[in-house]
PyMOL commands that place a pseudoatom at each C-alpha (Angstrom):
pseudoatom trace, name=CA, resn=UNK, resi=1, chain=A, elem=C, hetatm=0, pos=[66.375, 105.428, 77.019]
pseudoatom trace, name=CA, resn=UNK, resi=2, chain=A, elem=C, hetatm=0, pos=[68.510, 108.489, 75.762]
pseudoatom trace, name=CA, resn=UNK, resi=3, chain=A, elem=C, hetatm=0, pos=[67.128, 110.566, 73.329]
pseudoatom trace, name=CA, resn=UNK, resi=4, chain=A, elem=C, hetatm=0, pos=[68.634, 112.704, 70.671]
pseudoatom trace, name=CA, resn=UNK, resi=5, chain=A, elem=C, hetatm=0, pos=[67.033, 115.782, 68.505]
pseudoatom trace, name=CA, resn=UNK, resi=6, chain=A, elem=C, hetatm=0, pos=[68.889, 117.862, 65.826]
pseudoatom trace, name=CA, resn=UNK, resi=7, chain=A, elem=C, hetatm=0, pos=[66.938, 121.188, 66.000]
pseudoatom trace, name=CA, resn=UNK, resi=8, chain=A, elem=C, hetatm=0, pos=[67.233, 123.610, 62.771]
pseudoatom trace, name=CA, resn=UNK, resi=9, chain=A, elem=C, hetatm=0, pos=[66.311, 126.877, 62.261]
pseudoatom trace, name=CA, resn=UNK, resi=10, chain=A, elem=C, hetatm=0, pos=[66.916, 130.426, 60.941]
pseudoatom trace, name=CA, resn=UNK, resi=11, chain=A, elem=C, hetatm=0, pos=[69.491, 131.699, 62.778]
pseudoatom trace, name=CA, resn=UNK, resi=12, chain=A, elem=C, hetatm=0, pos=[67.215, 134.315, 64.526]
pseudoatom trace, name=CA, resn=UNK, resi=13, chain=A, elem=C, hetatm=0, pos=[66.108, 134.753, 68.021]
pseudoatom trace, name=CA, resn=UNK, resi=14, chain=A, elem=C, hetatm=0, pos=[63.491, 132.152, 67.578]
pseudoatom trace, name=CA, resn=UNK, resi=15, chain=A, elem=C, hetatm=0, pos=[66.323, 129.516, 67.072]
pseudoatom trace, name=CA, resn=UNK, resi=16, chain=A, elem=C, hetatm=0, pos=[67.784, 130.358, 70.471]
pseudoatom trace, name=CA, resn=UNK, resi=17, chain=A, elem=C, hetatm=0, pos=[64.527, 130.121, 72.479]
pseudoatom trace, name=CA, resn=UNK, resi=18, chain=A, elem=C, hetatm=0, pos=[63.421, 127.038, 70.816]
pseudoatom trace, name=CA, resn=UNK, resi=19, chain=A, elem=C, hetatm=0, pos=[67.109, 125.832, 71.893]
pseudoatom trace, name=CA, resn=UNK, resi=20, chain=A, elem=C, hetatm=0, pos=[66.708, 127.578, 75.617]
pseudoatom trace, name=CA, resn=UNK, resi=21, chain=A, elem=C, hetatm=0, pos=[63.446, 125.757, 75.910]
pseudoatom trace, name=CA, resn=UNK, resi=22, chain=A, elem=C, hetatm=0, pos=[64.757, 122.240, 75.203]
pseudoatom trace, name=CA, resn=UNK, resi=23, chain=A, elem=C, hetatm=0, pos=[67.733, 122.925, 77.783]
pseudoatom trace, name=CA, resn=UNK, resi=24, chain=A, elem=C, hetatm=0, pos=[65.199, 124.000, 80.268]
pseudoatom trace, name=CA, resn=UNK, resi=25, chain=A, elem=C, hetatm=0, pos=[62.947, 120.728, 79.977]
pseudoatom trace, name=CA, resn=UNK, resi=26, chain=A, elem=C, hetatm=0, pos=[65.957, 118.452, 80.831]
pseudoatom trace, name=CA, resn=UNK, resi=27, chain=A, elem=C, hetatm=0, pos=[67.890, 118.219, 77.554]
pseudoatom trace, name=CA, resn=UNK, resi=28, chain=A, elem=C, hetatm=0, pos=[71.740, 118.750, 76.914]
pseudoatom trace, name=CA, resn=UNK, resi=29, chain=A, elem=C, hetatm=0, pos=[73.500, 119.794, 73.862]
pseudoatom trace, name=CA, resn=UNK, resi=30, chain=A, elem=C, hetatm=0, pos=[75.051, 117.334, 72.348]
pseudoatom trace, name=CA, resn=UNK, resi=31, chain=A, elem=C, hetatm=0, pos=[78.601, 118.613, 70.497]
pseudoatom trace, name=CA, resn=UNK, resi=32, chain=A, elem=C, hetatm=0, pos=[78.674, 122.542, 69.039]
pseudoatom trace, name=CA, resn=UNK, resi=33, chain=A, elem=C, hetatm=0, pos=[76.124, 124.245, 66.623]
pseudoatom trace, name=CA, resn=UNK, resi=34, chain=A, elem=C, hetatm=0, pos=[76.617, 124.071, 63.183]
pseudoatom trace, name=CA, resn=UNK, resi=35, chain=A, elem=C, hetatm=0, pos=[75.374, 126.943, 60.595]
pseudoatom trace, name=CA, resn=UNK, resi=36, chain=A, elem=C, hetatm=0, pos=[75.436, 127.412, 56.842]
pseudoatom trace, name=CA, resn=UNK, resi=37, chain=A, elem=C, hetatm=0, pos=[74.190, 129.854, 54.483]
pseudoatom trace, name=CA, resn=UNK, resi=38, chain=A, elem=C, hetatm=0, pos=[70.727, 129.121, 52.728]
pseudoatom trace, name=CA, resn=UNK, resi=39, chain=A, elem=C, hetatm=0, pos=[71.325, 131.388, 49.301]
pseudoatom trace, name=CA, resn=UNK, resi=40, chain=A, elem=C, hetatm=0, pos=[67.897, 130.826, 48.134]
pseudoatom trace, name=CA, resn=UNK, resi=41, chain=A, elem=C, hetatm=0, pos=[66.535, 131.649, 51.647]
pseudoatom trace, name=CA, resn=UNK, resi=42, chain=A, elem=C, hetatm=0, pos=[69.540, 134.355, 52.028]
pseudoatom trace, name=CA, resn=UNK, resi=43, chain=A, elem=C, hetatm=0, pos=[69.612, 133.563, 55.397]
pseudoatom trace, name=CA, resn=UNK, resi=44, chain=A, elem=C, hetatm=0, pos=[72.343, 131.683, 57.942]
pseudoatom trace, name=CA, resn=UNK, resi=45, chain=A, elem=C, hetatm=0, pos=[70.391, 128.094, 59.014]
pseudoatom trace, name=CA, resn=UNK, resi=46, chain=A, elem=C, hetatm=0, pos=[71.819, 126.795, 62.633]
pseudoatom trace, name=CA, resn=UNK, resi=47, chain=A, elem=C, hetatm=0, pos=[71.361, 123.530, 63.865]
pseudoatom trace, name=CA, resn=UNK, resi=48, chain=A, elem=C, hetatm=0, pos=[72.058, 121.981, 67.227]
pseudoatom trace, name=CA, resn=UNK, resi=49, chain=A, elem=C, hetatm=0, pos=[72.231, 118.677, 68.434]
pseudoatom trace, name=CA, resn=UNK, resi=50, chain=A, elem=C, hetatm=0, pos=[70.436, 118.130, 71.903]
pseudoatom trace, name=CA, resn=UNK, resi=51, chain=A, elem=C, hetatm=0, pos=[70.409, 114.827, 74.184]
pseudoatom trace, name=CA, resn=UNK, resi=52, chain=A, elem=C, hetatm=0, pos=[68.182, 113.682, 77.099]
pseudoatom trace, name=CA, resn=UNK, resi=53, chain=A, elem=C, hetatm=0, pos=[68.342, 110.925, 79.594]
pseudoatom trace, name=CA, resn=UNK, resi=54, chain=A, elem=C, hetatm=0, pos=[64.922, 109.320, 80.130]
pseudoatom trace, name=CA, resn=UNK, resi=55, chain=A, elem=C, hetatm=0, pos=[65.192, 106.087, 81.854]
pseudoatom trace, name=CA, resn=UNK, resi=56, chain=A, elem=C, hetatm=0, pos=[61.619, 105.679, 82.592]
pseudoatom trace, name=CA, resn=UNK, resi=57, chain=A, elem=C, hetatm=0, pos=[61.418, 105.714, 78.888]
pseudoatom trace, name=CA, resn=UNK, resi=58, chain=A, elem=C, hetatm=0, pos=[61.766, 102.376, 76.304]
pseudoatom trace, name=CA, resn=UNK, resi=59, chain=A, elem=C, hetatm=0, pos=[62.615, 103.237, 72.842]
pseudoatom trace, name=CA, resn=UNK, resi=60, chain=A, elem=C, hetatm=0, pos=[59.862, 102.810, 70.005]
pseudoatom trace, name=CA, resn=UNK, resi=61, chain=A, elem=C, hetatm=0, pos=[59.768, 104.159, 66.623]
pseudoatom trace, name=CA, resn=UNK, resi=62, chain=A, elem=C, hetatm=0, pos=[56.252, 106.090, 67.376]
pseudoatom trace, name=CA, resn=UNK, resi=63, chain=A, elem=C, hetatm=0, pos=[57.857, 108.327, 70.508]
pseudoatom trace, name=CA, resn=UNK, resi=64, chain=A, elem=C, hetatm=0, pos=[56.944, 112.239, 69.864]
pseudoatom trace, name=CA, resn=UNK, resi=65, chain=A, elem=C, hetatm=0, pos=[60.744, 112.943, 70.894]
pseudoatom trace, name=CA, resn=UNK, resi=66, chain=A, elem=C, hetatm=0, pos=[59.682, 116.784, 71.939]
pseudoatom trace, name=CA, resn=UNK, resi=67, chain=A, elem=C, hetatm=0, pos=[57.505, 115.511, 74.418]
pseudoatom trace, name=CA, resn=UNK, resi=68, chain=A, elem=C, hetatm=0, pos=[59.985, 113.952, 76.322]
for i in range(1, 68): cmd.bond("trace and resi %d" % i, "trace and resi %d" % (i + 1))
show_as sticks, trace
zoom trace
């Protein structure tokens, strides 16, 4: 099975380690980050797309993705 998150996030610190964690439990970003400008927030919002290979894995609707 390969997997696929988008994580989002304030584009803070927080962002990056929740991003450096998923790279260091076997995942792979998938394409560049994207950001935009929340101007109710009046913050930047990032988002990165992240893939993982888990072939001892089948697919099902129910799968906690982040536990992979």
């Amino acid at each position: 099975m390969k997997a696929y998150r988008l994580l989002t996030g304030k584009d803070n610190s927080g962002f990056c380690h929740r991003v450096t964690e998923a790279l260091n439990n076997g995942w792979e970003l998938y394409g560049g980050p994207s950001v935009t400008f929340d101007p109710v927030r009046g913050h930047v919002v990032c988002a990165q797309a992240i893939v993982k290979d888990a072939p001892e894995r089948v697919y099902a609707p129910n799968i906690k993705l982040g536990d992979l």
